[in-house]
C-alpha positions in Angstrom: 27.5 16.7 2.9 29.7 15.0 0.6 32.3 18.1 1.0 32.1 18.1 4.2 32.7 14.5 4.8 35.9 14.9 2.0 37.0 17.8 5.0 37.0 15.7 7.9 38.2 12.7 6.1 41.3 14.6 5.2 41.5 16.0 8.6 41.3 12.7 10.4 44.4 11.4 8.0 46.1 14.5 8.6 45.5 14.1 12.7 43.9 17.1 12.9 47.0 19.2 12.0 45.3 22.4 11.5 43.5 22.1 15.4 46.8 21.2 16.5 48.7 24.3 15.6 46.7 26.2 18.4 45.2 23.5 20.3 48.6 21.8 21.6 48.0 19.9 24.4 44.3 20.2 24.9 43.1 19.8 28.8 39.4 19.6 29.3 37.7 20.6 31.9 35.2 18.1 33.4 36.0 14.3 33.7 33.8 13.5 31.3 36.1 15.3 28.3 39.3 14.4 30.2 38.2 10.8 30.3 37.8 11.3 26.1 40.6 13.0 25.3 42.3 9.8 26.1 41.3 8.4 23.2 43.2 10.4 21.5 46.5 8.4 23.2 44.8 4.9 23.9 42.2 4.6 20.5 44.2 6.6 18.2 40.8 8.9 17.7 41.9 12.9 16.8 40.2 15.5 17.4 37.4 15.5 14.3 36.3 12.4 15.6 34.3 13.9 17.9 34.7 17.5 17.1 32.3 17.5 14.0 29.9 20.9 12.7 32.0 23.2 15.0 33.5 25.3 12.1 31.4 25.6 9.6 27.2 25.0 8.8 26.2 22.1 10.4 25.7 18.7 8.3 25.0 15.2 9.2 27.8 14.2 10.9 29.8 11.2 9.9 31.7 8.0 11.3 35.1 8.3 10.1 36.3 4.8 11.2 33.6 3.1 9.7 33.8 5.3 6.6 37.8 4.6 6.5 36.6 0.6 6.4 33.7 0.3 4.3 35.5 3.1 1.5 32.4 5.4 1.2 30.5 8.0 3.6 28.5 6.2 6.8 26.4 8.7 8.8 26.6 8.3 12.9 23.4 7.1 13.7 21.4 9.3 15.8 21.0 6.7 18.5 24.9 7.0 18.9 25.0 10.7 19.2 23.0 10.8 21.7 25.4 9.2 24.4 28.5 10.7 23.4 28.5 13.7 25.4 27.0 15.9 22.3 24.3 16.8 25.1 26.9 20.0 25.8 27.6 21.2 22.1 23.6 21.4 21.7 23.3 23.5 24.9 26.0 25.7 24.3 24.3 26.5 20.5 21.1 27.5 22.7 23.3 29.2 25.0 25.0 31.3 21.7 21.1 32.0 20.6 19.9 33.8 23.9 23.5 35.4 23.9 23.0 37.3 21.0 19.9 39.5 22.0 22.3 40.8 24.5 25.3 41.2 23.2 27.3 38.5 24.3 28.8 35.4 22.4 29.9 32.3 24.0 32.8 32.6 21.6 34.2 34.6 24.1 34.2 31.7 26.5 35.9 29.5 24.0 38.6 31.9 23.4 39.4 32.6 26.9 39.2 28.8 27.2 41.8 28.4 25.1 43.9 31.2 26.4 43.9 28.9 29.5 45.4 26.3 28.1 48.2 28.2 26.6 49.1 29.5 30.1 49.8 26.0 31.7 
């Protein structure tokens, strides 16, 4: 955990350089994500904000802002994860699950996702 939080501090000073390279201008679809990628404009937020456990084992994830103030490692309370749209990352992992019986990944999807968004 304590690595992990160390990874997404560093990412959150560094703006998320290392999504960036790839992920230029990032369009969501859905209005939901569109609506939350505006934070990244309006509420300074970058992508690890929100973007947490998508790389690497899954840990408890953590709130960088309040972590940035208080100078040590705050967990996001569950309550909180709940209403942030995390609804989607937890079906797609049940999604990836059933996928791999037959075959099939959804990080397929993703990359051809993000071929998309090159194109534009």
């Amino acid at each position: 955990l304590i690595m992990a939080h160390d990874a997404r501090m560093n990412l959150k000073k560094w703006d998320s350089i290392t999504c960036r390279d790839c992920h230029k201008n990032p369009n969501p679809p859905g209005a939901d994500a569109q609506e939350a990628h505006k934070k990244m404009k309006t509420e300074g937020a970058t992508c690890i904000d929100c973007h947490q456990n998508l790389v690497h084992e899954e840990v408890p994830k953590t709130d960088l802002n309040a972590s940035l103030k208080a100078g040590k490692l705050v967990l996001v309370k569950e309550e909180d994860e709940g209403g942030s749209g995390e609804d989607e990352d937890e079906d797609e992992e049940e999604d990836e699950g059933e996928g791999a019986a037959d075959g099939s990944s959804s990080s397929t999807e993703a990359q051809s996702d993000d071929e998309d968004e090159d194109e534009e």
